[in-house]
N, C-alpha and C positions, 0 to 999 in steps of 0.2 A: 546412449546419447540423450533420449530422455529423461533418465536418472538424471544425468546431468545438468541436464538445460534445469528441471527441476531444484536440487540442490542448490545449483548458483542463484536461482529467483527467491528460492528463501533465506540466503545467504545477506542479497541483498535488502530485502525486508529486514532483516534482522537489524542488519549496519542502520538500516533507516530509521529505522523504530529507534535505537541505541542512543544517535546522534541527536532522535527529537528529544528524548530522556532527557540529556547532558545539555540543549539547547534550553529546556525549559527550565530544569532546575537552575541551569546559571544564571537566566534570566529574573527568575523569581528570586535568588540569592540578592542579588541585585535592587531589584525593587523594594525590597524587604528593607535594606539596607537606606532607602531613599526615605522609604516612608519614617521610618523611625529616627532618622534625621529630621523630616521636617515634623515630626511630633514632637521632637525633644524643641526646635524652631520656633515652634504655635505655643509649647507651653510656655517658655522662653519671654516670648510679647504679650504684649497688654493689648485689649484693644484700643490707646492709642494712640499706636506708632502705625502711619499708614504704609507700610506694609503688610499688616497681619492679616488681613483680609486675602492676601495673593499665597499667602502661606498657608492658611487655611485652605482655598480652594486648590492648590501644590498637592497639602498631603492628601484632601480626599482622590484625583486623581493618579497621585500613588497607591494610593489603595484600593482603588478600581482597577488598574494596572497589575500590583501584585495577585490580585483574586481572580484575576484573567489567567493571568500565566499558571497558579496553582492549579485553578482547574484544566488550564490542558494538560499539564502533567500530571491530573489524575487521570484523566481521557488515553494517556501514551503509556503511561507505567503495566495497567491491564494487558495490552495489548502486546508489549515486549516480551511482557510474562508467557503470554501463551506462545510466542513464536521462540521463544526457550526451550520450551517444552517438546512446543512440533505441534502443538495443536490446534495451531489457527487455522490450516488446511494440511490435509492428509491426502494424497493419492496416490492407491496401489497403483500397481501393473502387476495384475491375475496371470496376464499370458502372455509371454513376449509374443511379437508379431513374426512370421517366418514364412517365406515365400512357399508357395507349395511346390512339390516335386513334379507334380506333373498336371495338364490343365483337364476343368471340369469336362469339358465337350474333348471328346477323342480329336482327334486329327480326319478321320475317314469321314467321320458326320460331319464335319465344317468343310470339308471339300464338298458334299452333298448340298450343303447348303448353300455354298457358294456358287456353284453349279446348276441348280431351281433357280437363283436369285438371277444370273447371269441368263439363262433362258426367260425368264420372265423378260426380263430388259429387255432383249432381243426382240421378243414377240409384240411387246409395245413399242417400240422407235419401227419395225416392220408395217405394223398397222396402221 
C-alpha cells in the first residue's frame, strides 16, 4: 500500500513537472514570437511617428517577458529530468512491517501486574 501511495505521488510529480515543461516552453514560444514582431515594428519606424516610443517600450517588455519564461523553464527542465530518472527522491522499504505473533509481556505477568495495580488502588481509596 505504501509502494503505492508512493508511486502515485511520483507519478504525480512527474505529470506536474511535464505540464510546467509544456506550459513554459508554449509560453516562451509565444513571447518569442511577440518580441520579434515588435522588433521587426521599431525597426520599421523612425522616430517620427508617435508611436515608436510605445513600440519601443512594447518590445523591451516582451523581452523581459520572454527571459522570464526562459528561465523557468530552465529552473523546470532539471527537475523533470531527475524525476525521469527516480532520482529526485528515493525511499526504500528495508522491512515490510508485520504484526508480531505473539506479545512482548506474557499473558501471566500482565495479570500480575494488573493484580499489584488493582491492590494498590484498593489500598489508597481504603485509606
Amino acid at each position: 500500500m505504501v509502494s503505492q501511495l508512493l508511486d502515485q505521488a511520483i507519478q504525480e510529480e512527474s505529470n506536474r513537472l511535464f505540464q510546467s515543461e509544456a506550459f513554459f516552453a508554449e509560453r516562451s514560444e509565444d513571447a518569442a514570437k511577440k518580441w520579434d514582431q515588435l522588433n521587426s515594428q521599431n525597426r520599421a519606424l523612425t522616430t517620427v511617428y508617435p508611436y515608436a516610443e510605445r513600440v519601443a517600450l512594447d518590445r523591451e517588455l516582451a523581452r523581459k517577458e520572454y527571459e522570464f519564461l526562459r528561465q523557468r523553464l530552465a529552473e523546470v527542465r532539471p527537475a523533470r529530468d531527475l524525476s525521469e530518472r527516480q532520482e529526485g527522491r528515493k525511499l526504500l522499504i528495508l522491512d515490510a512491517t508485520s504484526l508480531p505473533e505473539e506479545p512482548d509481556t506474557p499473558a501471566t505477568e500482565m495479570s500480575f501486574y494488573g493484580l499489584g495495580c488493582g491492590l494498590a488502588l484498593g489500598l489508597i481509596a481504603a485509606l
